[in-house]
C-alpha positions as CSV (number, residue, x, y, z in Angstrom):
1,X,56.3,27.7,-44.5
2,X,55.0,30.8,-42.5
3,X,57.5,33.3,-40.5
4,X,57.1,32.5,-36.7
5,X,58.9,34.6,-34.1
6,X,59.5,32.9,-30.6
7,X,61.2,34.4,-27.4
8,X,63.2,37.8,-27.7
9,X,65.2,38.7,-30.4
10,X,66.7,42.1,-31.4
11,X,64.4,44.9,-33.5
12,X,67.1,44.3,-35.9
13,X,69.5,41.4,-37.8
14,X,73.4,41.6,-36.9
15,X,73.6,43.9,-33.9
16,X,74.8,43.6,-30.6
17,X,71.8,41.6,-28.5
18,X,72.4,41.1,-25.5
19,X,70.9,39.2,-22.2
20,X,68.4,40.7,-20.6
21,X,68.7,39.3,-16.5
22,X,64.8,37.7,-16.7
23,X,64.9,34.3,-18.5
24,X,66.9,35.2,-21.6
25,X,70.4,35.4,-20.8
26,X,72.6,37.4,-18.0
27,X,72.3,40.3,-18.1
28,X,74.6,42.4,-20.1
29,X,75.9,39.2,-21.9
30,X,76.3,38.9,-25.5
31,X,74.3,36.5,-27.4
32,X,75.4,34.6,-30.1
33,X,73.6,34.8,-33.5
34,X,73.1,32.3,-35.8
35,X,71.6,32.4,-39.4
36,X,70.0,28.8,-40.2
37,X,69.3,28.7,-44.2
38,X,69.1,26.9,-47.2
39,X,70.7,27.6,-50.5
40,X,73.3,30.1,-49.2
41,X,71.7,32.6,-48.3
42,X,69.5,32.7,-50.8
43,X,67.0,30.4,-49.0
44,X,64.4,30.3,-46.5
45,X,66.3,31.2,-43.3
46,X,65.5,31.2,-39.4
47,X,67.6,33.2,-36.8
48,X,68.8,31.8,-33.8
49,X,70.1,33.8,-30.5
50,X,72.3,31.7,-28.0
51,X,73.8,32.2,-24.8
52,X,77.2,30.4,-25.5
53,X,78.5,29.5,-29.2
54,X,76.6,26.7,-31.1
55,X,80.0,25.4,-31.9
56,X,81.4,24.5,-28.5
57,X,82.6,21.5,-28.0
58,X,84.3,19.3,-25.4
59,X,85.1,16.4,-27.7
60,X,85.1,14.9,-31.0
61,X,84.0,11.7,-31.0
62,X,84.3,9.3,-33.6
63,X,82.7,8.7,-37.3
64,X,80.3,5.7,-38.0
65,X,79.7,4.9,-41.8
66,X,76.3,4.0,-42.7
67,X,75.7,0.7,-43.6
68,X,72.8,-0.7,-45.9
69,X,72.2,-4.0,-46.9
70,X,70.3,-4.4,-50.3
71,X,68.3,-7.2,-51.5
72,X,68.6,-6.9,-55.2
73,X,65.5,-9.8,-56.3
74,X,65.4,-12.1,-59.3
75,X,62.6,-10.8,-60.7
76,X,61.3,-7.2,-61.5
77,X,57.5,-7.8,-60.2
78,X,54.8,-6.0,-58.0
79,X,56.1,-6.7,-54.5
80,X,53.8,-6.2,-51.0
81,X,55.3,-6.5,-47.7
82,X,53.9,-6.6,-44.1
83,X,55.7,-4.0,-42.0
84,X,53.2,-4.9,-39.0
85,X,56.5,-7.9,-39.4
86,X,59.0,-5.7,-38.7
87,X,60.6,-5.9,-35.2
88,X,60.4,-3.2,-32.6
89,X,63.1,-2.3,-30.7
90,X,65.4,0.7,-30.9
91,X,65.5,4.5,-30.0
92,X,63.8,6.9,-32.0
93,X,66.9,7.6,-34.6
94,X,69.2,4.7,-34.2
95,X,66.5,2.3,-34.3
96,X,64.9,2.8,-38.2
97,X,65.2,0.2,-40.0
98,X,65.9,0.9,-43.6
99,X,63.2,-0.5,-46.2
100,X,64.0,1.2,-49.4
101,X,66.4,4.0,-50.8
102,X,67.5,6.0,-53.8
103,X,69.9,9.1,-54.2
104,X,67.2,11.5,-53.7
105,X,64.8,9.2,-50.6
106,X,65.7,6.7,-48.1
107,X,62.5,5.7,-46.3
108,X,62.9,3.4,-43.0
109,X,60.6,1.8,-40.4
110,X,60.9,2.7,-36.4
111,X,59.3,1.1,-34.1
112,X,61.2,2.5,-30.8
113,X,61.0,1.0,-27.1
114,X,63.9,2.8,-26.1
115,X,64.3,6.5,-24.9
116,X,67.0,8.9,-27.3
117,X,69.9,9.0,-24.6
118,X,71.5,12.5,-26.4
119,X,70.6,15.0,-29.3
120,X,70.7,14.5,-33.2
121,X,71.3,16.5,-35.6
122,X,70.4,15.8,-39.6
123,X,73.5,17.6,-41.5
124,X,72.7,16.6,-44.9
125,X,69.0,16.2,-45.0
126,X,65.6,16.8,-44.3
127,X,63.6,14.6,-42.3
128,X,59.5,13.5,-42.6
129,X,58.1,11.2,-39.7
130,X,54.8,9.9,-40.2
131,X,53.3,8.5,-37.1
132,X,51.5,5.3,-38.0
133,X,50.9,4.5,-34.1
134,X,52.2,6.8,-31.3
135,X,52.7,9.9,-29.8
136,X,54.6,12.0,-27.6
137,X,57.0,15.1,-27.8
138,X,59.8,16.0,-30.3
139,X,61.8,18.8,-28.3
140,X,64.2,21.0,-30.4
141,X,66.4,23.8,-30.4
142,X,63.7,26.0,-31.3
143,X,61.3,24.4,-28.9
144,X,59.1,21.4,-28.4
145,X,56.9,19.8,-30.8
146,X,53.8,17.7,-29.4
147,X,52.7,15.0,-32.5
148,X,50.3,12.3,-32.5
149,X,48.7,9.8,-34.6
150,X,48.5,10.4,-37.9
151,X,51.2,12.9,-38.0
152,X,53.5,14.4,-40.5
153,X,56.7,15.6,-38.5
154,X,58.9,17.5,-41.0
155,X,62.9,18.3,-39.6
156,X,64.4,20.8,-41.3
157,X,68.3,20.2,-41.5
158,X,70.2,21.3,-39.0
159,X,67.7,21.4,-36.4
160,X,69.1,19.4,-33.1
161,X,66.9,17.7,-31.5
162,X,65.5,14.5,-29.3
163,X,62.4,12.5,-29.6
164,X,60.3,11.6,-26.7
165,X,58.0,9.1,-27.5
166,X,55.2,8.6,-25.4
167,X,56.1,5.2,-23.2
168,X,52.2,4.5,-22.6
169,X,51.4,4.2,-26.5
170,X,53.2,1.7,-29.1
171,X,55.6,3.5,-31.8
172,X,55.2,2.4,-35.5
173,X,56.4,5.3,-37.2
174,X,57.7,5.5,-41.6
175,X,60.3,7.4,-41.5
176,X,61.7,9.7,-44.4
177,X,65.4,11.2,-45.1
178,X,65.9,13.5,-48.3
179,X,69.0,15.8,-49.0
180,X,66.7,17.9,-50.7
181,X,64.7,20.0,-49.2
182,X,60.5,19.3,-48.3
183,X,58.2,21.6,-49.4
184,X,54.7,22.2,-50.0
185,X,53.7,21.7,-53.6
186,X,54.4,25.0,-56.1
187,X,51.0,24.6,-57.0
188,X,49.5,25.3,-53.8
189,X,51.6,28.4,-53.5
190,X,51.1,32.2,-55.1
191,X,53.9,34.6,-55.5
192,X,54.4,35.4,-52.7
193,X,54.9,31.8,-50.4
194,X,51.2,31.8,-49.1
195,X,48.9,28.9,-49.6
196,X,46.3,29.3,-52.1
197,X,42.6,29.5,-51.2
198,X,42.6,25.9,-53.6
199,X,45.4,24.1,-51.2
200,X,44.4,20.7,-49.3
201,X,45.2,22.7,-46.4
202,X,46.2,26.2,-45.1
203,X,48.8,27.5,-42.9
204,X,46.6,27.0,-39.7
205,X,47.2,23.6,-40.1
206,X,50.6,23.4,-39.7
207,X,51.9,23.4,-36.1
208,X,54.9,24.7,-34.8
209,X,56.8,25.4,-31.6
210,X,54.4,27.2,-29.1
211,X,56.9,27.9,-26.6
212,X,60.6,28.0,-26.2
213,X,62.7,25.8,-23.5
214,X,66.2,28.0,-22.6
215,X,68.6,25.8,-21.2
216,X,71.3,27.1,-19.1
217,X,73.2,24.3,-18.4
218,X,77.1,22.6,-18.1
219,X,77.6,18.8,-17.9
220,X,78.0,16.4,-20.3
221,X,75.6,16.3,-23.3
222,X,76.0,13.8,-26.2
223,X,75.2,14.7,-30.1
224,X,75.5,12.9,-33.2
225,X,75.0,14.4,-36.7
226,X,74.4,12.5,-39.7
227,X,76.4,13.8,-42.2
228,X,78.6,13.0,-45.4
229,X,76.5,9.4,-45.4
230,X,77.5,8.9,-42.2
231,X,77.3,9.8,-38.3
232,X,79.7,11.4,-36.3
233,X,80.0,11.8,-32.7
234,X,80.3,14.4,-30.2
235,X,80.1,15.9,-26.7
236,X,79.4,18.7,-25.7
237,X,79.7,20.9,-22.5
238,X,76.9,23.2,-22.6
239,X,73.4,22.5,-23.1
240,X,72.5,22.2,-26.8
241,X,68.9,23.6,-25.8
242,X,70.3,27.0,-25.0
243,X,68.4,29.7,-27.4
244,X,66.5,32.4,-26.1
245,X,65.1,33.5,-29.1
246,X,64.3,33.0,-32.7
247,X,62.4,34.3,-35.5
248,X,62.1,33.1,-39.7
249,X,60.8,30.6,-42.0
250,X,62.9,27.0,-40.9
251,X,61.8,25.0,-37.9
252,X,59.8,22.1,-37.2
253,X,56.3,21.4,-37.2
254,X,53.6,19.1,-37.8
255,X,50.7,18.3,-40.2
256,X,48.2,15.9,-39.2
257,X,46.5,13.7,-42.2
258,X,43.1,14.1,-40.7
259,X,43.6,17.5,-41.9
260,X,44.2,17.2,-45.7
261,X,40.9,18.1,-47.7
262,X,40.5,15.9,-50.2
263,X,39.4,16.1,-53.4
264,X,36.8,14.9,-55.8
265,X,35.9,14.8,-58.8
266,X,32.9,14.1,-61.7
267,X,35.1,11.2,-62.9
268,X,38.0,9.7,-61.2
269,X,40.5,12.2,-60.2
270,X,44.6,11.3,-60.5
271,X,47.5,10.7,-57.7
272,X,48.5,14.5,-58.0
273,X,45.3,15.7,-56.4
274,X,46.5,13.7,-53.0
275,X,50.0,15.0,-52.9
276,X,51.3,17.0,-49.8
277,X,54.9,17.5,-50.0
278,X,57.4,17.8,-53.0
279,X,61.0,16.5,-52.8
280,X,63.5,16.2,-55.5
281,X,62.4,13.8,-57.8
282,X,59.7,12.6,-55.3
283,X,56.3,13.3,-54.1
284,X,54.7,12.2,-50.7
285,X,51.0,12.2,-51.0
286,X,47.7,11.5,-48.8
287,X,44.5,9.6,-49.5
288,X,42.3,10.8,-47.1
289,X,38.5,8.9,-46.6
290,X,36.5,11.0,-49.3
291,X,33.3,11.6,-51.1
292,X,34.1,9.6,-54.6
293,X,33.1,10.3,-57.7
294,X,29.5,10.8,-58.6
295,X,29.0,10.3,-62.5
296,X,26.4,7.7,-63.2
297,X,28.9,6.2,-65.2
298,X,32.2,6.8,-63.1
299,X,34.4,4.1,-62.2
300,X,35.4,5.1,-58.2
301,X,38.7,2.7,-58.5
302,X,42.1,4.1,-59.7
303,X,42.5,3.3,-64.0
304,X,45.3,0.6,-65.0
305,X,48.2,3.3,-65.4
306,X,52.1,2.4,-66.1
307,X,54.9,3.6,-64.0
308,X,56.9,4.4,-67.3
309,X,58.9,7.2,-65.2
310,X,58.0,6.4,-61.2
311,X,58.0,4.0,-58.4
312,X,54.4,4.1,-56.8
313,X,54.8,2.9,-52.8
314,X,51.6,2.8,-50.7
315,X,51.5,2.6,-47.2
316,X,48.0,2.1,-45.9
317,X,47.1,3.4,-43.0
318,X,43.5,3.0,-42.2
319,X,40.4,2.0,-43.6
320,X,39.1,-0.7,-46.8
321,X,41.3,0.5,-49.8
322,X,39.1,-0.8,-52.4
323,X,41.7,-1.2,-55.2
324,X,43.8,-3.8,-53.4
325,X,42.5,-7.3,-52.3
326,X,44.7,-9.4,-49.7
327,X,46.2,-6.0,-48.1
328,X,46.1,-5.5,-44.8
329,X,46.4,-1.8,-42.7
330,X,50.1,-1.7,-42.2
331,X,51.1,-3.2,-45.5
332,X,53.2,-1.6,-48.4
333,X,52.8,-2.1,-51.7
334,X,55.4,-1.4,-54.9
335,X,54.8,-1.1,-58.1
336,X,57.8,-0.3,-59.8
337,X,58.8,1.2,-62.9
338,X,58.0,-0.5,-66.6
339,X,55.0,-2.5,-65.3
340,X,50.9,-1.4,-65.3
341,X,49.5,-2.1,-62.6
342,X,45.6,-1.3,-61.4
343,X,42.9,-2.5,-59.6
344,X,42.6,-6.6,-58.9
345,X,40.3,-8.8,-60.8
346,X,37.2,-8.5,-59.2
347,X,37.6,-4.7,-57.5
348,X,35.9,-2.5,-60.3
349,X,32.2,-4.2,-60.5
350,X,32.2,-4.3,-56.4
351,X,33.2,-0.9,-56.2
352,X,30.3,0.6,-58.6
353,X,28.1,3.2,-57.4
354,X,30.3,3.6,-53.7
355,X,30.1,6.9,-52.9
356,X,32.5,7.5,-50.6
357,X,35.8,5.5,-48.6
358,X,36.9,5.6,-45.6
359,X,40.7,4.6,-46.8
360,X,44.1,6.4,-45.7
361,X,47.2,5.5,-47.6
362,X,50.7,7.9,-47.5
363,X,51.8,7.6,-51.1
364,X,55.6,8.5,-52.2
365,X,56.4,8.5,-55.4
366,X,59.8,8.6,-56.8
367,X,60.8,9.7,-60.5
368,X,64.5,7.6,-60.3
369,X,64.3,3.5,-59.4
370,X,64.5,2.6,-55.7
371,X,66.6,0.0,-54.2
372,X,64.9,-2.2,-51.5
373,X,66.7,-3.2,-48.8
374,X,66.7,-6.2,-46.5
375,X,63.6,-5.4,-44.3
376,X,61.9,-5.9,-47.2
377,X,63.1,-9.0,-48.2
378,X,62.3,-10.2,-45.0
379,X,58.9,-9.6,-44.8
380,X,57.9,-9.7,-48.7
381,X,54.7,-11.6,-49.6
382,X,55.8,-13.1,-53.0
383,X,52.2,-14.2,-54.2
384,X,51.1,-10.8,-54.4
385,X,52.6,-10.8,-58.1
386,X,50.1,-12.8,-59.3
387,X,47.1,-11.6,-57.7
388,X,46.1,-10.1,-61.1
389,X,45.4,-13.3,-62.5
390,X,42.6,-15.1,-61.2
391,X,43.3,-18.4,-62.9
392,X,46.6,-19.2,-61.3
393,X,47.1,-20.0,-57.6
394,X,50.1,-18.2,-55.6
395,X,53.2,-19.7,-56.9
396,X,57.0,-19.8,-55.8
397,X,58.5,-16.4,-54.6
398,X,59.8,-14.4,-58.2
């Protein structure tokens, strides 16, 4: 990610800053600095300056495991379930529902009606909300973030913050927690951090805080942080909100789908050209509507291919995806380790000489098994196991 400098900060690191009388602080009063990183401090790192301590508080609060509830199935098959199913209801954090998880992934379903009543902060991972349906603002210690539909939201860790959805507009949002860290492919980087002229996209697509919002404030403010698989309480008696200035390379910010560039290719090109982000051990990508292959001979339609190392999980988004018969916009799709899967009977001769679709899918695949939980159960379409066969009717759920 870029550097991006908001508000006033020092001319250098770890010296005396102090307010200033207009806006950003008392004047004469000594900031507090704070150095937000990864790996150490080794890692990319942002710079925060606060009025009062960031580790105030009034109260400890108490500590909530998290629970999940797996559905382990009978059989190991190609599974599709309709999140359009899933129930709304909820706040913006408390309210995902978890759908599938691994040691290195969780990804959950939101659907919120209600407003965040305090802060949250992610201790032990990064977040990635893709905004199926919505809008509205995410507002953050380092300032507020407008998104919209089709939007990629990426949390860095540690970053407080609320999320305002837009009450005028439903919410169906897929939610993603790693405690890795996300990141733009290495590919797509040189040397240096930039984004190569070959990228899907370039830094100008990504979009940041614009301004900053100082808050000066005592009262009673509630925060919970996720952290050591759990979430713990808090209140606190200043403002969370209450940094005048900031500079580095960690803060939230937004990439919207419509943006990705897609590829294409002679012949038919693989999953990799679609990715966007990099976790560890996983891969979120984007099929974006896209000219398709123009060989006289190509096949436009994704090749049989085995998971032999991965789970493959499609969300669709938008759009006719060719490939898949029976699958509606809003539907996810599995296909899990040890089993080929490809197109449906039928798909390959009615997709000859297309020349372009107008599909959008977020891909994620992960290179260790995923567990589904019981949203999935609940919603799971058992005949779509057999679809591959022509000559046998849906049967009983595997």
């Amino acid at each position: 990610m870029r550097y991006l400098s908001l508000g006033r900060i020092p001319r250098k690191r770890h010296v005396q800053f102090r307010g200033d009388g207009n806006g950003a602080g008392p004047a004469g009063h000594l900031l507090t600095e704070e150095v937000l990183g990864y790996e150490g401090f080794s890692g990319n790192e942002t710079i925060l300056y606060h009025l009062h301590s960031p580790c105030r508080l009034a109260e400890v609060g108490g500590f909530a495991p998290i629970r999940r509830e797996e559905w382990v199935p009978d059989a190991h098959v190609h599974r599709l379930a309709d999140a359009n199913a899933a129930p709304s209801g909820g706040d913006p954090v408390s309210g995902r529902q978890l759908l599938m998880y691994n040691a290195d992934l969780e990804v959950s379903i939101a659907k919120p009606t209600e407003a965040q009543a305090g802060f949250h902060r992610n201790g032990e991972g990064d977040e990635v909300v893709y905004v199926h349906r919505g809008g509205g603002k995410l507002r953050t210690v380092f300032g507020p973030v407008t998104f919209r539909e089709r939007d990629y939201v990426v949390i860095p860790r540690g970053t407080t913050y609320r999320f305002e959805p837009d009450p005028g507009l439903e919410q169906f949002w897929v939610c993603f927690h790693t405690p890795g860290e996300i990141e733009t492919p290495d590919r797509y980087r040189n040397r240096y951090g930039q984004l190569l002229e070959h990228a899907p996209y370039s830094q100008r697509d990504f979009h940041g805080p614009i301004e900053l919002e100082t808050h000066d404030e005592a009262g009673e403010f509630h925060l919970t942080v996720r952290v050591r698989d759990g979430v713990q309480a808090y209140v606190l008696d200043r403002h969370p909100f209450d940094v005048v200035g900031w500079d580095g390379y960690v803060f939230p910010y937004t990439f919207n789908a419509d943006d990705f560039e897609p590829r294409a290719g002679r012949l038919h090109l693989p999953p990799p050209a679609h990715q966007t982000f990099q976790g560890p051990n996983f891969v979120i990508c984007t099929f974006a509507p896209r000219m398709l292959d123009w060989d006289p001979q190509a096949v436009p339609l994704p090749y049989h291919h085995s998971n032999i190392q991965s789970e493959e999980v499609m969300f669709y988004a938008d759009g006719d995806y060719a490939a898949r018969k029976g699958v509606e916009v809003g539907c996810i799709t599995l296909h899990p380790s040890g089993l080929p899967h490809g197109p449906q009977p039928g798909a390959v001769e009615k997709a000859l000489g297309a020349t372009r679709t107008d599909e959008l899918a977020i891909m994620w695949d992960t290179f260790r098994p995923l567990r589904l939980a019981a949203l999935w159960r609940d919603h799971d379409k058992p005949e779509y196991a057999y679809s591959w066969n022509p000559d046998r009717a849906p049967a009983a759920r595997p």
